[in-house]
N, C-alpha and C positions, 0 to 999 in steps of 0.2 A: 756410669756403668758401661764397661766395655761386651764385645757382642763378636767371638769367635763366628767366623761365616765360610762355611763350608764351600767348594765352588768344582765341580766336577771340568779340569779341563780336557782336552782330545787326549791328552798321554794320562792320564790319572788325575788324582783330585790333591787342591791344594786350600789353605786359608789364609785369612785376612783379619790382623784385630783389629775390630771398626770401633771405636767411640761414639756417643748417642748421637754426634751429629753425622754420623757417617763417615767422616775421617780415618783413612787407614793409615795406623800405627807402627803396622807390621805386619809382610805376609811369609808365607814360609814355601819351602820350596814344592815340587810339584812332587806327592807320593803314590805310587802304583795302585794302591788301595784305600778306600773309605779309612777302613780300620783301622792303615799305619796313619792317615791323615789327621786323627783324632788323637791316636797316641801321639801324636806330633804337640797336638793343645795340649796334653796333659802336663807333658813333656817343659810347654811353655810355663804351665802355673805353679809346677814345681818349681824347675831353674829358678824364673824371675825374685820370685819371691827372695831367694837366697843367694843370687849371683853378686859379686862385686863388681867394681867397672875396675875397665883397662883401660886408658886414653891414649892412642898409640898417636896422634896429634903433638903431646909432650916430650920432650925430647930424656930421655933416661925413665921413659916410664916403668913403673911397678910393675912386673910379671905377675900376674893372679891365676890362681887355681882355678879349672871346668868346676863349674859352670861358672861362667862370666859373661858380662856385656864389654865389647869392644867397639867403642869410639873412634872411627878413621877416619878419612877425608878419602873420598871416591877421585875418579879417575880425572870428572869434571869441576874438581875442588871443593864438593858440595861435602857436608860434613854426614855423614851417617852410623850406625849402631848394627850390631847383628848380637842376637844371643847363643852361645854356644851353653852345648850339654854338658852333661860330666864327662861323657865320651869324647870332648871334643867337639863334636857334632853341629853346624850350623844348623838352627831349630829357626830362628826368626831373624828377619833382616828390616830397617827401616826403610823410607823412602828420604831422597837427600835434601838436608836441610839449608838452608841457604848461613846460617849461623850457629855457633859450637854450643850457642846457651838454647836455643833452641830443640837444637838437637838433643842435649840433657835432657830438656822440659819434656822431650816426646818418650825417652827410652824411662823416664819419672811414671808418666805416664802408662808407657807397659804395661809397667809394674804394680800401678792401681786396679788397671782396669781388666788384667789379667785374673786380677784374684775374683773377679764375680764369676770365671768358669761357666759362662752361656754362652752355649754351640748352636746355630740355627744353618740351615740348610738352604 
């Protein structure tokens, strides 16, 4: 059961999907207000639920339609995930993972624990 966590920074508030062990998933970017921060999580259990992935790691990968999860490799080589909206819009980023199957297993993940939609503060 994943556990949406609200977190008020110095510029606005932003979240974090933690898993039971505390483990962050994914957090998202920092938003001006409580209330966009929240439409941000809804935002997240919608998308995931119905996004496809893009592995931009493969070489002639598939272009997919918003909303999607895209599969990159960061700057440090580490493999990571971000989910965008139907706008476009990056909604959740992962943290980088040291391996590509890994990094599935966490964006798998999301997606499970996305869908219990519990916001804590």
């Amino acid at each position: 059961m994943g556990v949406f966590v609200i977190k008020r920074t110095s510029t606005g508030f932003k979240f974090d999907l933690k898993t039971d062990e505390g483990d962050i998933l994914s957090t998202s970017e920092v938003y001006v207000s409580k209330s966009a921060c929240i439409k941000g999580i809804k935002s997240v259990v919608k998308n995931a639920a119905i996004a496809k992935t893009e592995d931009h790691t493969q070489e002639n990968y598939t272009i997919e339609k918003n909303p999607k999860f895209e599969i990159y490799k960061d700057k440090g080589k580490g493999f990571r995930f971000r989910l965008k909206a139907k706008n476009g819009e990056i909604i959740t980023i992962s943290k980088a993972y040291g391996t590509k199957k890994s990094c599935e297993t966490g964006l798998k993940n999301v997606v499970l624990n996305a869908e219990e939609n519990i916001i804590e503060e």
